[in-house]
N, C-alpha and C positions, 0 to 999 in steps of 0.2 A: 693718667698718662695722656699726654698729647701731642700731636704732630708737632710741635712748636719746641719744645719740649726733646722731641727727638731729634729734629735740623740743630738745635744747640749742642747736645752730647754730640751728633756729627760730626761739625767744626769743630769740634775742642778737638777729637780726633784724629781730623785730617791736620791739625797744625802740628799735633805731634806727629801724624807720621812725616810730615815736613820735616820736621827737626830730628828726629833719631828713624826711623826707617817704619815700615807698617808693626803696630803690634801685634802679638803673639799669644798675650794674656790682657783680658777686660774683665777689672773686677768691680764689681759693683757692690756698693757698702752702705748702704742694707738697701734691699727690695722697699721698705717700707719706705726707706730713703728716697728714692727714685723711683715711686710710682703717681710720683702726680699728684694731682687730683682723682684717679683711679681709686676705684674698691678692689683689694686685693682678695675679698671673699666673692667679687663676682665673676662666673666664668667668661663673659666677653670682654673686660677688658684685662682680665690677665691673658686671653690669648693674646689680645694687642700687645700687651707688657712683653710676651714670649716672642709674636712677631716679631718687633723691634730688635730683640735682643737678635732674633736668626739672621737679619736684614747685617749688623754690624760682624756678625759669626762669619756669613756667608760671602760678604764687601773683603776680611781680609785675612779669612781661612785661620783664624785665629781661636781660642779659649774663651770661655765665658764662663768668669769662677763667681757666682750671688752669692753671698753673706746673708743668710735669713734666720729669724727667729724664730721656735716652736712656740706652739699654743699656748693661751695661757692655765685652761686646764690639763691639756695633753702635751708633755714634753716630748713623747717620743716622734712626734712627728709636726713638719712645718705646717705655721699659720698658712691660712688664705687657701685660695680655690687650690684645687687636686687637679686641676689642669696643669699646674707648674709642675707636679712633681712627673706630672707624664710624659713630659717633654723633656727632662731630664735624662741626660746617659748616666749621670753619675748622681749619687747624694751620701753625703756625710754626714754626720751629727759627731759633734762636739759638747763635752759634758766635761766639768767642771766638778772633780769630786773631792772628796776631805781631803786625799791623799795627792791628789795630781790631775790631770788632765784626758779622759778617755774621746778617743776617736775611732768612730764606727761609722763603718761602712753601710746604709739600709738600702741603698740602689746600686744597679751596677747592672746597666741594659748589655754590653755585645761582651762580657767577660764575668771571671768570677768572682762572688765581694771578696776585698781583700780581710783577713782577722783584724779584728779590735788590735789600736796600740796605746797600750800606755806610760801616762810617762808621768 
């Protein structure tokens, strides 16, 4: 991740809120996607990676939904530094099973996790 890097996702941002009004949701598709040149297993530049993200959070009081994928021996829980998931209010995990699709709730900072839903 780099400063450079982040004044470009900036502009894209402000042109849309030009065009349709400030957003409300920024999703970001995948972490891995949009981390740069960044190591996502080192703790200084995923604070950066999280800075960034609170700089755009806190610019238009908006959502910040990541797309990330878990380990690749550990599924239950996401790749890269434990920094990210501590800065997280919310986290979900998304599984893929014979039958259908389960979504589970493993974070849930100011409330309670919601039940597993499947579908």
């Amino acid at each position: 991740l780099n400063d450079a890097l982040v004044r470009e996702v900036a502009e894209a941002v402000e042109c849309i809120k030009e065009a349709f009004g400030p957003p409300t949701l920024i999703i970001v598709d995948t972490v891995a996607r949009s981390f740069g040149g960044g190591d996502e297993n080192s703790t200084p530049d995923m604070t950066k990676f999280v800075a960034a993200l609170d700089q755009f959070r806190e610019r238009y009081a908006c959502t910040i939904l990541l797309v990330h994928h878990t380990g690749h021996t550990d599924k239950k829980r996401a790749r890269g530094n434990m920094s990210l998931t501590g800065a997280l209010d919310a986290e979900y995990r998304v599984e893929k099973k014979k039958d259908g699709v389960v979504i589970e709730c493993t974070k849930m900072k100011d409330a309670a996790e919601s039940p597993p839903i499947s579908r």
